[in-house]
C-alpha positions as CSV (number, residue, x, y, z in Angstrom):
1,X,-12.4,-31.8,-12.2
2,X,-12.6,-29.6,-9.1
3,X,-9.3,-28.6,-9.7
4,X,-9.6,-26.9,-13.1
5,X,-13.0,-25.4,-12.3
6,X,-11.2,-23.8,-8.8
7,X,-8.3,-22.6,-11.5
8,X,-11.1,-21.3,-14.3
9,X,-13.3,-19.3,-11.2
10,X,-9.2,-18.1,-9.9
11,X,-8.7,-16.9,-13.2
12,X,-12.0,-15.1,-13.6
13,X,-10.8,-13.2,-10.4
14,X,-7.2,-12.7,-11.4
15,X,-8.1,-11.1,-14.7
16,X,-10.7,-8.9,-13.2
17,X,-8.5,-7.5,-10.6
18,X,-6.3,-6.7,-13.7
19,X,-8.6,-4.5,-15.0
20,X,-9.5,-2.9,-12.0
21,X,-5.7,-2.4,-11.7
22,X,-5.0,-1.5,-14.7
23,X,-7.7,1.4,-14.4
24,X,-6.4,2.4,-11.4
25,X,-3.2,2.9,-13.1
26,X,-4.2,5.4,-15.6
27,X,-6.7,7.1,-12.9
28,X,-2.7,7.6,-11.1
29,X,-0.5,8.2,-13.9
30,X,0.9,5.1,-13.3
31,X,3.3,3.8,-16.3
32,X,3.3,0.1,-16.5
33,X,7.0,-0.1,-14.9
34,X,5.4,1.0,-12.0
35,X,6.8,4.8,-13.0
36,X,5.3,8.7,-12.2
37,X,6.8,11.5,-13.7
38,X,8.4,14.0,-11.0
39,X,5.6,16.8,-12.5
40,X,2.8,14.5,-11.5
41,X,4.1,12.9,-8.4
42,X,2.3,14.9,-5.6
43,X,-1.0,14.2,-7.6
44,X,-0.1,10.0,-7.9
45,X,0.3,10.3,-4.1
46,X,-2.6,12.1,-3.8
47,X,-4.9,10.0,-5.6
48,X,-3.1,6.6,-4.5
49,X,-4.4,7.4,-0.6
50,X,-7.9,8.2,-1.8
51,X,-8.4,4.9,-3.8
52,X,-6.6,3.1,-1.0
53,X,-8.8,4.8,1.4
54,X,-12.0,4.3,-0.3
55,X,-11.3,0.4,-0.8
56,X,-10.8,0.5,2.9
57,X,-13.5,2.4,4.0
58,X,-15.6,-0.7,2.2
59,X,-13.8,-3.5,4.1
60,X,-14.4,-2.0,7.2
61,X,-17.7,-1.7,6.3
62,X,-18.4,-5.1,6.5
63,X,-17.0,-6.2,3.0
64,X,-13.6,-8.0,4.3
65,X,-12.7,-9.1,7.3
66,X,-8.8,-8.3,8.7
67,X,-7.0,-10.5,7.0
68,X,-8.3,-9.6,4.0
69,X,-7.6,-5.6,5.2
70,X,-3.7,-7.0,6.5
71,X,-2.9,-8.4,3.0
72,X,-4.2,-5.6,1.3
73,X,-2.0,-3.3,3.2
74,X,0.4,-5.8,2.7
75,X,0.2,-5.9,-0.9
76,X,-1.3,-2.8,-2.4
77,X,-0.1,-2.4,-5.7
78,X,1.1,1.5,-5.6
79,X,3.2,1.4,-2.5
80,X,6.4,4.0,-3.0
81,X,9.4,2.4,-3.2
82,X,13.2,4.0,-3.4
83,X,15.0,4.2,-6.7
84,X,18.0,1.7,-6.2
85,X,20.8,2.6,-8.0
């Protein structure tokens, strides 16, 4: 039984951090492929640092500790990547 209830209160967590994702996403001009248009590129980056920054403004203020701030670096969702052909 401790399993399942660890996997329901895992899922609870997983979905929310969808929707904060997802809400992110459209705040970026994110597409879901993970796509900006060239027109609002400069503005994704832009916003991108400030939602990353703010997130880690409120670790280091005593919300995460640094593994938590490593894997978030680590894993951030809206990290650039080059187009491979």
């Amino acid at each position: 039984a401790g399993d399942l209830e660890e996997f329901h209160k895992n899922e609870e967590i997983w979905f929310a951090m969808n929707a904060v994702v997802n809400l992110w996403r459209d705040k970026i001009g994110v597409n879901d492929d993970g796509w900006v248009s060239n027109e609002g590129y400069a503005d994704a980056v832009k916003t991108t640092k400030r939602l990353k920054d703010e997130l880690l403004g409120e670790m280091m203020g005593g919300k995460g500790d640094e593994e938590d701030i490593s894997l978030l670096h680590k894993g951030w969702p809206f990290q650039d990547h080059e187009e491979v052909d």
